[in-house]
N, CA, C and O atoms as CSV, one atom per row, in Angstrom:
chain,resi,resn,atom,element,x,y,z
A,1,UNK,N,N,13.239,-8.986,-65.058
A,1,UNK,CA,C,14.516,-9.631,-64.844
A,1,UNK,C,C,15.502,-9.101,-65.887
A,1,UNK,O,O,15.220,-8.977,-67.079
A,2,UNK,N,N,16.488,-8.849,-65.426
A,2,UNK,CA,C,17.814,-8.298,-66.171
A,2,UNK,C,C,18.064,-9.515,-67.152
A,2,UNK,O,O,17.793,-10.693,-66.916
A,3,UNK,N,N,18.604,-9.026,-68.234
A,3,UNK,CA,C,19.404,-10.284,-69.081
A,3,UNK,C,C,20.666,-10.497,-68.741
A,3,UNK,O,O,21.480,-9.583,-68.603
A,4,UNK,N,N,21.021,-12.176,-68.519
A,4,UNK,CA,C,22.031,-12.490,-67.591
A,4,UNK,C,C,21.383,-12.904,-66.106
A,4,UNK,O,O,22.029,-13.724,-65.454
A,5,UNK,N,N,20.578,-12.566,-65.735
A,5,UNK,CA,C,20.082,-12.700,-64.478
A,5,UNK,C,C,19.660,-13.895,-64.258
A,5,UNK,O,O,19.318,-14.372,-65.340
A,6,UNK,N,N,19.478,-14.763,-63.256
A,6,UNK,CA,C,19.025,-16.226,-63.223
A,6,UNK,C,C,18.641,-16.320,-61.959
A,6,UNK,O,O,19.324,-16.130,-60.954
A,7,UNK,N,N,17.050,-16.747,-62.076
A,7,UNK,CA,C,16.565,-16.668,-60.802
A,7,UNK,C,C,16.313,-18.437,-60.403
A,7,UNK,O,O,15.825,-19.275,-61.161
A,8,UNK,N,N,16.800,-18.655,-59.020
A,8,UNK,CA,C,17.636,-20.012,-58.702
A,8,UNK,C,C,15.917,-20.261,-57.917
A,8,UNK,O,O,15.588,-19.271,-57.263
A,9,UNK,N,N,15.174,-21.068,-57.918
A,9,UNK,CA,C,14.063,-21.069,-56.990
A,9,UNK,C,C,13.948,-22.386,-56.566
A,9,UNK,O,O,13.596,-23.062,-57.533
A,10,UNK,N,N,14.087,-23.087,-55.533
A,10,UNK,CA,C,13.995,-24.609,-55.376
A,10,UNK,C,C,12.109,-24.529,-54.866
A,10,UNK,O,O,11.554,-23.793,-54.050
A,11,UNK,N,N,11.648,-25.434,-55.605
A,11,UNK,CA,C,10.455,-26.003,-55.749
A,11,UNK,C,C,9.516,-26.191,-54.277
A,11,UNK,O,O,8.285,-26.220,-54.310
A,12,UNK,N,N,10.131,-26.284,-53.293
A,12,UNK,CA,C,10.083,-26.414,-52.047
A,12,UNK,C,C,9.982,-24.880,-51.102
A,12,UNK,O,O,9.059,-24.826,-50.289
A,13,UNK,N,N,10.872,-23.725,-51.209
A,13,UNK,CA,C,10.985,-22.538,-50.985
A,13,UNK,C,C,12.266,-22.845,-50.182
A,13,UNK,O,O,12.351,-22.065,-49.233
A,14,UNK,N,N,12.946,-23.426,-50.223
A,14,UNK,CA,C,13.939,-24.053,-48.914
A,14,UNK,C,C,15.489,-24.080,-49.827
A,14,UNK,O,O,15.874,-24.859,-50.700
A,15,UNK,N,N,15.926,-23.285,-49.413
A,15,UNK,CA,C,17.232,-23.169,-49.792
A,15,UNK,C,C,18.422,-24.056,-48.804
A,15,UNK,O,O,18.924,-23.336,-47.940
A,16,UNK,N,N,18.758,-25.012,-48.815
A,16,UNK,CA,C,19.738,-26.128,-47.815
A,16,UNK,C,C,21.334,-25.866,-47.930
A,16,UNK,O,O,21.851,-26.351,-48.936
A,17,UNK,N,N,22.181,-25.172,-47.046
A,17,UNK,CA,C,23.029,-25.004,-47.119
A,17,UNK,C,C,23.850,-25.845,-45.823
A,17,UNK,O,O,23.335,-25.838,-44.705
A,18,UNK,N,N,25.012,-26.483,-46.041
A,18,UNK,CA,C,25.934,-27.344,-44.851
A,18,UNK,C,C,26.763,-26.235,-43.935
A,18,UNK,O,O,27.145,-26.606,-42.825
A,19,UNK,N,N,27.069,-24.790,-44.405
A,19,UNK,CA,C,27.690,-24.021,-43.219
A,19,UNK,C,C,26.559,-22.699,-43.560
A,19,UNK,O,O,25.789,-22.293,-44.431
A,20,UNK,N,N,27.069,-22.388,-42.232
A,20,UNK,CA,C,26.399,-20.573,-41.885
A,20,UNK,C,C,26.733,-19.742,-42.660
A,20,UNK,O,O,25.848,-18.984,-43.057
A,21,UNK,N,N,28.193,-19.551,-43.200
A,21,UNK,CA,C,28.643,-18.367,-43.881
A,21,UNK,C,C,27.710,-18.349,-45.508
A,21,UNK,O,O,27.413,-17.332,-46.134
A,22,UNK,N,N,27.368,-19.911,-45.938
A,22,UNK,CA,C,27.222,-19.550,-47.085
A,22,UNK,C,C,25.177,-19.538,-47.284
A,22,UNK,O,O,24.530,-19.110,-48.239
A,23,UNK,N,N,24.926,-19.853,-46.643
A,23,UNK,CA,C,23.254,-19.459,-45.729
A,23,UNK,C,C,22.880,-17.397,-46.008
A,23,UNK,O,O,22.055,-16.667,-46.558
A,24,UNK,N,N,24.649,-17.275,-44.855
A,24,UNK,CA,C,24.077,-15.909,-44.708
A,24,UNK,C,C,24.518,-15.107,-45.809
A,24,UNK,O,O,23.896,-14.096,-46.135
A,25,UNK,N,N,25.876,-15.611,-46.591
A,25,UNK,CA,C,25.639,-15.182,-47.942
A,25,UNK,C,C,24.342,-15.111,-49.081
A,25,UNK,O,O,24.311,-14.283,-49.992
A,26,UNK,N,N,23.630,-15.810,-48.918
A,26,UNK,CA,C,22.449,-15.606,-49.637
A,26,UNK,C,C,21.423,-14.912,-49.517
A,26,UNK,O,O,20.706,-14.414,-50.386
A,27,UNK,N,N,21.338,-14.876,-48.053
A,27,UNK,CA,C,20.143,-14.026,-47.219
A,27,UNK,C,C,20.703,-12.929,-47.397
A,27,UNK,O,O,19.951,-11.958,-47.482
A,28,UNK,N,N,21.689,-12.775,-47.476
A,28,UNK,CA,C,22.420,-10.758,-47.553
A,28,UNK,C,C,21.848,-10.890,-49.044
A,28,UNK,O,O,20.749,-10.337,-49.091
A,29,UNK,N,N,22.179,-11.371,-50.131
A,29,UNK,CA,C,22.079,-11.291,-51.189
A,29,UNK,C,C,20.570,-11.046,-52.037
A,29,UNK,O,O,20.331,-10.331,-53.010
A,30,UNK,N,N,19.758,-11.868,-51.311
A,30,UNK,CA,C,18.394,-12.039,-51.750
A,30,UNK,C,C,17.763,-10.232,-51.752
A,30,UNK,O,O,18.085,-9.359,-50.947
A,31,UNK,N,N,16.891,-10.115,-52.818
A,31,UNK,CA,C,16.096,-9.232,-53.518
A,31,UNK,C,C,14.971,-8.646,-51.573
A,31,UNK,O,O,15.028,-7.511,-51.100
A,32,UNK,N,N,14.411,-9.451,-51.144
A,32,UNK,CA,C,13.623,-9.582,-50.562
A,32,UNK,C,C,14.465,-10.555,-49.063
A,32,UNK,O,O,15.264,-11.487,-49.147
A,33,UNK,N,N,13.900,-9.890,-47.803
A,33,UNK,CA,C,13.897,-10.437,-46.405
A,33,UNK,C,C,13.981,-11.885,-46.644
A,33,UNK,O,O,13.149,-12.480,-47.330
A,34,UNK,N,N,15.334,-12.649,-45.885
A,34,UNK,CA,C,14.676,-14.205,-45.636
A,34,UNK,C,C,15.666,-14.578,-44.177
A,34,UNK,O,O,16.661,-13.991,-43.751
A,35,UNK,N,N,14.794,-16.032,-43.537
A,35,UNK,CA,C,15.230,-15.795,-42.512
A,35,UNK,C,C,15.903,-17.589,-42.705
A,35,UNK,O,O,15.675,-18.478,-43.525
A,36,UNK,N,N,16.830,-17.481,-41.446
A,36,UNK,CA,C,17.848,-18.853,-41.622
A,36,UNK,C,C,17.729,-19.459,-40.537
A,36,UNK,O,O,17.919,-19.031,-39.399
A,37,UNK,N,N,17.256,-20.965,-41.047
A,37,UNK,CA,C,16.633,-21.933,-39.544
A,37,UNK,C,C,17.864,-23.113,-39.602
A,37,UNK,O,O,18.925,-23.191,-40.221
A,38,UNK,N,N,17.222,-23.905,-38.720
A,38,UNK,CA,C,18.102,-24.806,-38.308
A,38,UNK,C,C,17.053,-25.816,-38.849
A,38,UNK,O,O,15.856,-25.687,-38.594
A,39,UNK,N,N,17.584,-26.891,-39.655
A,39,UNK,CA,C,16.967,-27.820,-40.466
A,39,UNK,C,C,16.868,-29.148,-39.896
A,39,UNK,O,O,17.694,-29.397,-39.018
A,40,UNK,N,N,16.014,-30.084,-40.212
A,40,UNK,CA,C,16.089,-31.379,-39.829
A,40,UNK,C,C,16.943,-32.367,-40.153
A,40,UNK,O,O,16.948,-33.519,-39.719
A,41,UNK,N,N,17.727,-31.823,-41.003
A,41,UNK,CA,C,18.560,-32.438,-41.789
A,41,UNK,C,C,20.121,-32.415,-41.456
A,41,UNK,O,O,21.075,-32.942,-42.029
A,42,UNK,N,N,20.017,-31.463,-40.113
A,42,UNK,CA,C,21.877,-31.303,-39.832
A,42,UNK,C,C,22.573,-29.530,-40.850
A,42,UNK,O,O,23.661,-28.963,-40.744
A,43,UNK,N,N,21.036,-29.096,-41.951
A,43,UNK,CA,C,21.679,-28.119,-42.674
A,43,UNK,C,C,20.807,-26.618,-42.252
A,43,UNK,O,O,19.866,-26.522,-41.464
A,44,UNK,N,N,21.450,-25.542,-43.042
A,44,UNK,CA,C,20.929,-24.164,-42.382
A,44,UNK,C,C,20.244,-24.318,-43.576
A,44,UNK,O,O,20.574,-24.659,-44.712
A,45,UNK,N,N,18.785,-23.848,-42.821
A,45,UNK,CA,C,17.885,-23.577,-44.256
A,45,UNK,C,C,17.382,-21.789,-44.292
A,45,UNK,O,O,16.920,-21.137,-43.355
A,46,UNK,N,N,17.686,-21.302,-45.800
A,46,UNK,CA,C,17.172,-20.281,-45.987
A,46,UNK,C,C,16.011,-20.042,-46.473
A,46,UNK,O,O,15.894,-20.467,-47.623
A,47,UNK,N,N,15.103,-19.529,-46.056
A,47,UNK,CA,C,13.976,-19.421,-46.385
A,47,UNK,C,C,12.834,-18.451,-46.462
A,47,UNK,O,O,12.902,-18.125,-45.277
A,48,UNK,N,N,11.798,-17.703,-46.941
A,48,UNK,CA,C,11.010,-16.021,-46.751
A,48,UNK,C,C,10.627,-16.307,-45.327
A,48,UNK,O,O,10.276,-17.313,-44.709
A,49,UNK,N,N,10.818,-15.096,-45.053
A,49,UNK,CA,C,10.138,-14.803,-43.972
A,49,UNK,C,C,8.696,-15.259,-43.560
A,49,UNK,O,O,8.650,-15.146,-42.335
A,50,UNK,N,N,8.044,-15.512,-43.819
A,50,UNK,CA,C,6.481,-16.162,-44.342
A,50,UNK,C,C,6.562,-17.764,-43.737
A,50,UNK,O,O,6.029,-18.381,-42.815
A,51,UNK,N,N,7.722,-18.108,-44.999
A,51,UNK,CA,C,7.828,-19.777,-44.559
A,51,UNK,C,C,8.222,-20.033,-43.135
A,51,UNK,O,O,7.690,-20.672,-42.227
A,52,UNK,N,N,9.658,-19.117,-43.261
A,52,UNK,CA,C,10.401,-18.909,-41.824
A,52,UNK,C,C,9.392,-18.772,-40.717
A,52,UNK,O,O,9.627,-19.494,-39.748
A,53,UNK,N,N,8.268,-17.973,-40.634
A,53,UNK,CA,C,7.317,-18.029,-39.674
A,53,UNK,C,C,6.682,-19.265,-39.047
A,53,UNK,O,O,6.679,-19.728,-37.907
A,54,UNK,N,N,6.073,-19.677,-40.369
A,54,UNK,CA,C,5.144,-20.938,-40.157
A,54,UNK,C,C,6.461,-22.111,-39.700
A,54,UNK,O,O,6.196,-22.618,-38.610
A,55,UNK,N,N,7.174,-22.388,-40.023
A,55,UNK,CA,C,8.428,-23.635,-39.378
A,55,UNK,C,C,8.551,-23.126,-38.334
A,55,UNK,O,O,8.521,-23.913,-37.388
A,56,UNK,N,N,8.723,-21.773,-38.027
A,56,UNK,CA,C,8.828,-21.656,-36.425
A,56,UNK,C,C,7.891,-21.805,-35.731
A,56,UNK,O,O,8.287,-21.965,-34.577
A,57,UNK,N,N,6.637,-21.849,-35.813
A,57,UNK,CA,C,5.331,-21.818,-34.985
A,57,UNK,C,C,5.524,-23.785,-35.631
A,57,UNK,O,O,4.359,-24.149,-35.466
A,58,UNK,N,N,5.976,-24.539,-35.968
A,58,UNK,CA,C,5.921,-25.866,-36.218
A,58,UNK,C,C,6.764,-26.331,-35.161
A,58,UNK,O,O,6.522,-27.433,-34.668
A,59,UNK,N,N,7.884,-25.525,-34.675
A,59,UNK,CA,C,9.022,-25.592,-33.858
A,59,UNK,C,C,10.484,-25.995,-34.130
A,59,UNK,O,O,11.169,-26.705,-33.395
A,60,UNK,N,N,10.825,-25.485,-35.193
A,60,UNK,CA,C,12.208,-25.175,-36.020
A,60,UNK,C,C,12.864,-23.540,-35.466
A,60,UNK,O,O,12.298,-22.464,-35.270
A,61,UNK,N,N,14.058,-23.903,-35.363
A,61,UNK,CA,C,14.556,-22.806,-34.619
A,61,UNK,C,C,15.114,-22.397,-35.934
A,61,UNK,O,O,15.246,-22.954,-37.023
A,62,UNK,N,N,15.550,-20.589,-35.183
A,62,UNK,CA,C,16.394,-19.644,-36.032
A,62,UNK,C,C,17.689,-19.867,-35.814
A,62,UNK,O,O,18.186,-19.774,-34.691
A,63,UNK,N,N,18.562,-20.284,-37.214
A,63,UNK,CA,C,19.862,-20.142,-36.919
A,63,UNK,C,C,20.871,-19.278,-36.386
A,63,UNK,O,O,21.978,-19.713,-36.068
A,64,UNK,N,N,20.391,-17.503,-36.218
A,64,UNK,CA,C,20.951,-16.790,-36.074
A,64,UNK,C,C,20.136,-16.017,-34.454
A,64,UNK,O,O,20.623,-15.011,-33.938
């Protein structure tokens, strides 16, 4: 990790965002692939591809 760098990780793997633009701002941004679902919560969740898998085989859709 660079100095200055700050790696943001929510405990969960679930990144909860209230609009799309700022979802897909992150997913462009991220180091590594992640994919953006539609949450139970009314919010876009960003999340690895991995997790993103398993919620979809749970039956959580892709936001995009």
């Amino acid at each position: 990790m660079k100095q200055g760098e700050i790696k943001i990780t929510p405990s969960n793997g679930i990144f909860k965002f209230i609009n799309l633009s700022n979802a897909k701002n992150l997913a462009d941004r991220a180091k590594k692939s992640m994919a953006i679902l539609l949450g139970d919560d009314g919010r876009y969740w960003v999340v690895s591809l991995g997790l993103g898998e398993k919620l979809m085989k749970a039956g959580y859709e892709m936001a995009e």
